[in-house]
SEDRENRO-272903 format. One line per field, with one value per residue (C-alpha): y negated, x, z negated. Coordinates in steps of 0.001 Angstrom, whole numbers, plus 500000, padded with zeros to 6 digits. Layout:
residues N
c2 = c(Y;...)
c1 = c(X;...)
c3 = c(Z;...)
***
This chain:
residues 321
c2 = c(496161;497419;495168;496287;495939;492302;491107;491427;487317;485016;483605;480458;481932;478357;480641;481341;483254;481108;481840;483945;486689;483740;481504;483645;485138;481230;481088;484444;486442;489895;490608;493826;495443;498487;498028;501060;499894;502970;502227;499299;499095;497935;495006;493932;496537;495190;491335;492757;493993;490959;488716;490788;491404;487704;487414;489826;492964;496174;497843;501427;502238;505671;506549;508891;507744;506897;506235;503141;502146;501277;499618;497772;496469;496134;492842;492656;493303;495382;497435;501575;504346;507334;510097;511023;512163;511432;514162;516666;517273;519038;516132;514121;516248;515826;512103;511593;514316;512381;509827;511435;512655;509563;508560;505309;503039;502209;498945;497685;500591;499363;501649;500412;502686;504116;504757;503436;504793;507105;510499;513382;514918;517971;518480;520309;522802;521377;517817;514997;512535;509203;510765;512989;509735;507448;508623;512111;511548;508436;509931;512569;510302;508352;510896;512946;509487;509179;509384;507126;504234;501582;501317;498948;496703;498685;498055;500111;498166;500368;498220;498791;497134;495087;498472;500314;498440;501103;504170;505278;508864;511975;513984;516697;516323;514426;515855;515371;519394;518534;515964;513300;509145;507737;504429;506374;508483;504921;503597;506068;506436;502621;503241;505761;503494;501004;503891;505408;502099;501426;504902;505048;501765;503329;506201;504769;500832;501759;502588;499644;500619;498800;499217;497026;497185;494734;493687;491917;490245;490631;491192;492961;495004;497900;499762;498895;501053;503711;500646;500222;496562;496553;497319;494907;492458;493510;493523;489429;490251;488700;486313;486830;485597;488457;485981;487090;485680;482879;483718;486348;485931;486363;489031;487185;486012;489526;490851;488030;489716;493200;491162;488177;491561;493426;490539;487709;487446;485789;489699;490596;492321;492890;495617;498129;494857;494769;491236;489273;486016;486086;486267;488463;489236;488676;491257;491217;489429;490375;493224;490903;492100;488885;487261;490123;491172;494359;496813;498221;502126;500674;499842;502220;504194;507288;507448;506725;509734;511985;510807;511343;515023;515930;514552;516221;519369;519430;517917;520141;517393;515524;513631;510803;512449)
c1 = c(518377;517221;517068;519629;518464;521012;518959;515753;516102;512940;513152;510597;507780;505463;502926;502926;500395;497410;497612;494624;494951;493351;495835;498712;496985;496537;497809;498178;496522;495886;493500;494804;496356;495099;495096;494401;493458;493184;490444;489893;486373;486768;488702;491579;491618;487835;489492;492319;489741;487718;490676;492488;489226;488407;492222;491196;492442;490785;490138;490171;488985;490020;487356;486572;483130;482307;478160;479919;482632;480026;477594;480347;482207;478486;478391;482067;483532;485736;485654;485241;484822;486325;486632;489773;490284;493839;493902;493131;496015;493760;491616;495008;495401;492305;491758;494968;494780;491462;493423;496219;493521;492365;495757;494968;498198;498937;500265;499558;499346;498400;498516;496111;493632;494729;493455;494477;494722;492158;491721;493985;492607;494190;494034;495462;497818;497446;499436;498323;495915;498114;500865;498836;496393;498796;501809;501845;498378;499789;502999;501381;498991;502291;503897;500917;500259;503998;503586;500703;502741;503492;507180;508670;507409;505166;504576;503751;502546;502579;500611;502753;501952;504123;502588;506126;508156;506944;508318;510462;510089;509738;512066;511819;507872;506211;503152;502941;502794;504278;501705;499735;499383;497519;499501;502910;501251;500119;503440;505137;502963;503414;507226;506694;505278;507869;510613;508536;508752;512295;513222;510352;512052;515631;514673;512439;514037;516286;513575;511541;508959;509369;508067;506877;506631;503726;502486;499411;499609;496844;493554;489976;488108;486872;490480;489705;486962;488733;489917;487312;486111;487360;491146;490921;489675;492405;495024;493649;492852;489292;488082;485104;482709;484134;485943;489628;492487;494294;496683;494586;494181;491008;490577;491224;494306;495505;495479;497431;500797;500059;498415;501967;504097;501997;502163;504959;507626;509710;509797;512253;515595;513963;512480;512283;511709;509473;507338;505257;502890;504030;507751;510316;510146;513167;514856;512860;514848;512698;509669;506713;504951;502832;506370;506422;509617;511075;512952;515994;514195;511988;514297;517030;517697;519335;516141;514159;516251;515252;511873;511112;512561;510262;507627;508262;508592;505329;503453;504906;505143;508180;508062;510662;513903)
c3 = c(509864;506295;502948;500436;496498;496496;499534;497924;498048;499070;502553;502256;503917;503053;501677;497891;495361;496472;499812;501449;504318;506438;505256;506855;509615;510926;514533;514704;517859;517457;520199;521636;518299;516124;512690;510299;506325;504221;501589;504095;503206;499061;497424;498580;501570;502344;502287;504597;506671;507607;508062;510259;512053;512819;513763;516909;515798;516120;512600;512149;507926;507037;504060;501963;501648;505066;504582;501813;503977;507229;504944;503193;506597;508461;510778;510898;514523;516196;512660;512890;509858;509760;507738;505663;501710;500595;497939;500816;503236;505560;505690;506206;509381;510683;510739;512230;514735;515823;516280;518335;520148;521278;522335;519979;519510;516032;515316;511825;509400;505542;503100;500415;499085;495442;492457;488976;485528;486076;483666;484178;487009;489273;493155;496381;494622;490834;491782;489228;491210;491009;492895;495524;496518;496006;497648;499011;500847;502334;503306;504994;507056;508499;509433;510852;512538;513718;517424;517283;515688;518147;518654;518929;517042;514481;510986;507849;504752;501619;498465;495706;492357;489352;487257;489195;486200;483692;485347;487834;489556;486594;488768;486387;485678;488673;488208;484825;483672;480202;478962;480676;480333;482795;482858;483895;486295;488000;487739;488792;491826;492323;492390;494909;497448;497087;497772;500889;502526;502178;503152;505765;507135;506999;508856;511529;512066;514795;516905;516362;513416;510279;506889;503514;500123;498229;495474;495649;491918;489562;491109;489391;492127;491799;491235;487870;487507;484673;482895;480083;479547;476228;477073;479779;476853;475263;478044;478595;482193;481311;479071;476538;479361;481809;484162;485152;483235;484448;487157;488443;492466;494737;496532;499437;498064;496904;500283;501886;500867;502817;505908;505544;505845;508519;511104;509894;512609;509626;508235;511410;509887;506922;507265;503692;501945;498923;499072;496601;497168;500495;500450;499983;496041;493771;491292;488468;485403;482733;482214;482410;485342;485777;486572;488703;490741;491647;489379;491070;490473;493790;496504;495471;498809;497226;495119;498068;500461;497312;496881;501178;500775;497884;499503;502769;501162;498837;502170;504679;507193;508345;511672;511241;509479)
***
């Protein structure tokens, strides 16, 4: 069963925006079970990481700095580096044929490495950076990884953001050929990983793999790194003494939401669902995006059946339609 926008409704999960990934991984075994954490090895992926490693799973960090992603996850268990660029498609292929290779079952997939509001920056064929990391290198790697993916019973968690309420998709100018702003081209990439999940979930559900939308609230880690400490001054995501804002979460905290959605039973026939603090989120009501919510341009599925062909086509891969 897949969400429709009017059953974007909360379902009392008992976990809420203080919640850690240790909070909701509490009773949960996952000895046995393959997780893969894309930019698993920094912030909130690195947090994902370590919980779902002392829960017993097996972590496999796709990086595109491998030398940092070992030192970074050094001393945790059961964790293992490979290497994969997301603004490479070759590279795409590679790690996951490595995988395929190794007949390694796939069970929790989470989609979090990005980057955010960074300068205008080309790659692959001339596609703008946001979209390409973001989205088209992620949709490759789940497809690539499609026979991999444990069904039934799979999951694919794609970290979306509140930023998805400034832009939908630029149907006529994705790639931003006809001027650039970095904060659209992050939004719009953010409403691109809501729409792959929904449609990911829509096309894959009946045979047992099942597929997320988060946002993991405010957070500063190192995806702020193109965000100069003035604006964030100015933006009030830190005080004068360089301490987040109030409301901002732990990292910890942050990736509870993709680690609730990659292993909560509670998430069954709801699959395509986008999720905040730990619950299913709400339609947003108005366009603060520390309210948060979800703007019905992310979990439309005709925009989400457009967005998968486009993205099929530009990435030449397709395993699921």
């Amino acid at each position: 069963m897949t969400t429709t926008p009017a059953q974007q409704r909360k379902i009392g999960s008992g976990y809420d925006a203080r919640s850690t990934a240790d909070d909701v991984l509490d009773g949960i075994d996952l000895t046995g079970r393959t997780a893969l954490v894309t930019g698993g090895y920094s912030g909130l992926g690195l947090a994902a990481t370590r919980a779902l490693a002392r829960a017993g799973a097996r972590v496999i960090v796709p990086a595109r700095r491998p030398g940092t992603a070992r030192a970074a996850v050094r001393g945790v268990p059961g964790v293992e580096v490979a290497a994969l660029d997301l603004a490479d498609l070759d590279s795409v292929r590679a790690f996951a044929d490595g995988v395929l290779r190794a007949r390694t079952t796939v069970d929790l997939l989470i989609a979090n490495a990005g980057v955010m509001a960074c300068p205008e920056t080309r790659v692959g064929p001339g596609w703008e950076a946001h979209f390409a990391v973001n989205h088209l290198g992620h949709h490759a790697l789940v497809n690539h990884l499609a026979p991999a993916l444990a069904a039934p019973g799979a999951r694919v968690v794609a970290v979306a953001s509140s930023g998805h309420f400034l832009s939908g998709i630029r149907w006529d100018d994705p790639h931003f050929e006809r001027g650039y702003d970095r904060w659209l081209a992050y939004a719009q990439s953010k409403t691109a990983n809501a729409l792959f999940a929904r449609h990911l979930d829509a096309l894959a559900g009946d045979r047992g793999i099942h597929a997320f939308a988060v946002h993991p609230g405010s957070v500063l880690t190192p995806l702020q790194r193109h965000v100069p400490r003035a604006e964030q001054l100015a933006q009030g995501w830190i005080g004068p003494d360089g301490r987040p804002a109030e409301g901002f979460k732990s990292p910890e905290q942050g990736a509870a939401t993709a680690v609730w959605a990659a292993t909560s039973p509670l998430l069954e026939g709801h699959g395509g669902a986008y999720c905040q603090d730990c619950d299913i989120a709400e339609a947003a009501t108005t366009d603060d995006m520390l309210i948060g919510g979800v703007k019905p341009w992310a979990v439309d599925p005709e925009a989400a059946a457009r967005l998968w062909e486009l993205s099929a086509d530009l990435t030449g891969v397709d395993q699921f339609s």
